[in-house]
Each structure stands twice: as structure tokens, then as C-alpha cells.
C-alpha positions, 0 to 999 in steps of 0.5 A: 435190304436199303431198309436195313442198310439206311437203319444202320447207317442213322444208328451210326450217325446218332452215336456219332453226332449225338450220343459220342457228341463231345459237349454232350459227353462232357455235360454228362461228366458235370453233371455226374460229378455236380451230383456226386459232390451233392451227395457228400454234402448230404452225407456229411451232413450239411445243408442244401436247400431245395434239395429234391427229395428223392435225390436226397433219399438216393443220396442218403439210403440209395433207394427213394419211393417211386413217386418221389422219383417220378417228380424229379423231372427236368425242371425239378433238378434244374431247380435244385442245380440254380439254389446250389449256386449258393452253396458253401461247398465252393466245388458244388457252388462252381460246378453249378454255376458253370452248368447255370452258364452253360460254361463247360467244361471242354474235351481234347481228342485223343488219338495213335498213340495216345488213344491207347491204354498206355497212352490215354492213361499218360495223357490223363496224368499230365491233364491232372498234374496240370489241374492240380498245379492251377488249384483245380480238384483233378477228381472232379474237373479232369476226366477220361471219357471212353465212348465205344459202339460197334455200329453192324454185327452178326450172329447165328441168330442174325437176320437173312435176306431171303431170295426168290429162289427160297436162298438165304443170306446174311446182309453183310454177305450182299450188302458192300455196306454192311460187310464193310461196317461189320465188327468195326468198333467206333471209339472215341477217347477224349480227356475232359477238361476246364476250358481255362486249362485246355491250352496249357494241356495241350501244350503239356501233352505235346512237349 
């Protein structure tokens, strides 16, 4: 039983600390629109050097050979994101820059009220009109980020502990531990914002 509480537990504290992490879930949201914006030059026909083939294969017909798809490693694309700098699509050329200087974008907890459906999407709409207002494109450089696990559950089919008597149990049933983590949800909601506009957000979303 410590075994499968101390399992647990370091799958709660991974998504905690590192999956739900909020810089990491904002280099995600970069990085997604950075390629996006990629994909559109592609399909718009401009050009953009040092493109990895199977990015501009994905980008253009949604499929690339695997072997093409094997080499876009990490140094690959890194590769390609520093050549976009360049770019005259200013959009593209500033998202890579940022994710160059690691200068990201930053994130705003949300939570009571503002964590729920109504509340989350006021929120994303003010940290829009604010973006749109300081020339920023709100598709691309605000977001919503909604991270959501349930850490413990049990089924029909979940595993017992077995005692000597030949009794079984399920876990949460002998574990304070585990019955107290048992179907709660952890649930993060952040707006995902530039730094240079996190304060008068902040500031807007409270008047």
C-alpha cells in the first residue's frame, strides 16, 4: 500500500509542479502559435528559409514521410525558430525572438469566481480588449489556459489490497490518503498574457 500511495502522490506533484507549471504552460501556447503563424506564411505562399521539411510537408499537405518526421528533433527546430527572427511576417519574427530570449509570455491565476465558465470567459475578454488596444494580436498573444487531472480514481476493475485472511479491499478504503484524493480534480485556469501588459490586465480584471 506506501507503494501505491508514494505512486500517487509523485503523479500528483509532476503535474503540479511540472506539467501544470505555468511557464511551461505558456511556452506551449508560444510555441503552438509561433507554428501556427509558421504554417500560414507556408500557405500563403511566402517564404521561409530553413524550414525543416517535415514541418513544411505538415504545414502544406498535413502528412510528411516518417523519416522526415524523425530528424525534426529538438536542434532541428530550434534551428529553424533562430532563421525565423528574420522573418517579415513581424508576428512570426517576434514570437521567435521572444521564445529566442526566453522572454515569455506570463500567466494570471485565476480563481472563485473567476475560474468559472462565466468568469474565465469575462476575464479572457477583458485581457483581449486590453491586447487589442496596446496593438497586440489577442489570437495570438492572449490566451485561456485550462489544465485539469484527477490525481486518484477507482473503478470496477481498480486494483485491491489483499489481506491475509484472503479479504479484499480497494485502496481508498484503507488508505486515509487515497480516499481523501479519490475524485478530487486539480484544475488550473490562468489567462496567458505579454509581460509588458500583465499589470494593466490585472488592473482591468479588478475594477
Amino acid at each position: 500500500l506506501p507503494a501505491i500511495e508514494s505512486f500517487i502522490l509523485a503523479r500528483l506533484f509532476m503535474f503540479q509542479q511540472v506539467y501544470f507549471h505555468k511557464t511551461g504552460r505558456a511556452s506551449e501556447w508560444m510555441m503552438a502559435r509561433t507554428l501556427d503563424r509558421a504554417r500560414r506564411v507556408l500557405l500563403d505562399g511566402g517564404a521561409l528559409p530553413d524550414t525543416p521539411p517535415a514541418l513544411r510537408q505538415l504545414a502544406l499537405h498535413h502528412d510528411c514521410p516518417l523519416q522526415e518526421y524523425l530528424q525534426l528533433d529538438d536542434s532541428v527546430l530550434w534551428a529553424a525558430l533562430s532563421a525565423w527572427r528574420s522573418s517579415p511576417e513581424p508576428v512570426l519574427a517576434d514570437l521567435c525572438q521572444r521564445l529566442h530570449e526566453r522572454r515569455l509570455l506570463k500567466t494570471y491565476e485565476l480563481y472563485g469566481e473567476q475560474a468559472t465558465d462565466e468568469g474565465r470567459q469575462r476575464a479572457l475578454a477583458v485581457a483581449r480588449g486590453v491586447a487589442s488596444e496596446a496593438g497586440f494580436d489577442p489570437d495570438v498573444y492572449v490566451g485561456l489556459d485550462f489544465a485539469e487531472d484527477v490525481p486518484y480514481r477507482e473503478d470496477e476493475e481498480h486494483l485491491r489490497v489483499v489481506f491475509p485472511d484472503g479479504s479484499e479491499r480497494r485502496p481508498s478504503e484503507v488508505s486515509f490518503l487515497l480516499a481523501r484524493l479519490k475524485g478530487e480534480t486539480l484544475r488550473r485556469v490562468r489567462l496567458i498574457v505579454p509581460p509588458e501588459l500583465r499589470a494593466r490586465i490585472v488592473e482591468a480584471l479588478a475594477s
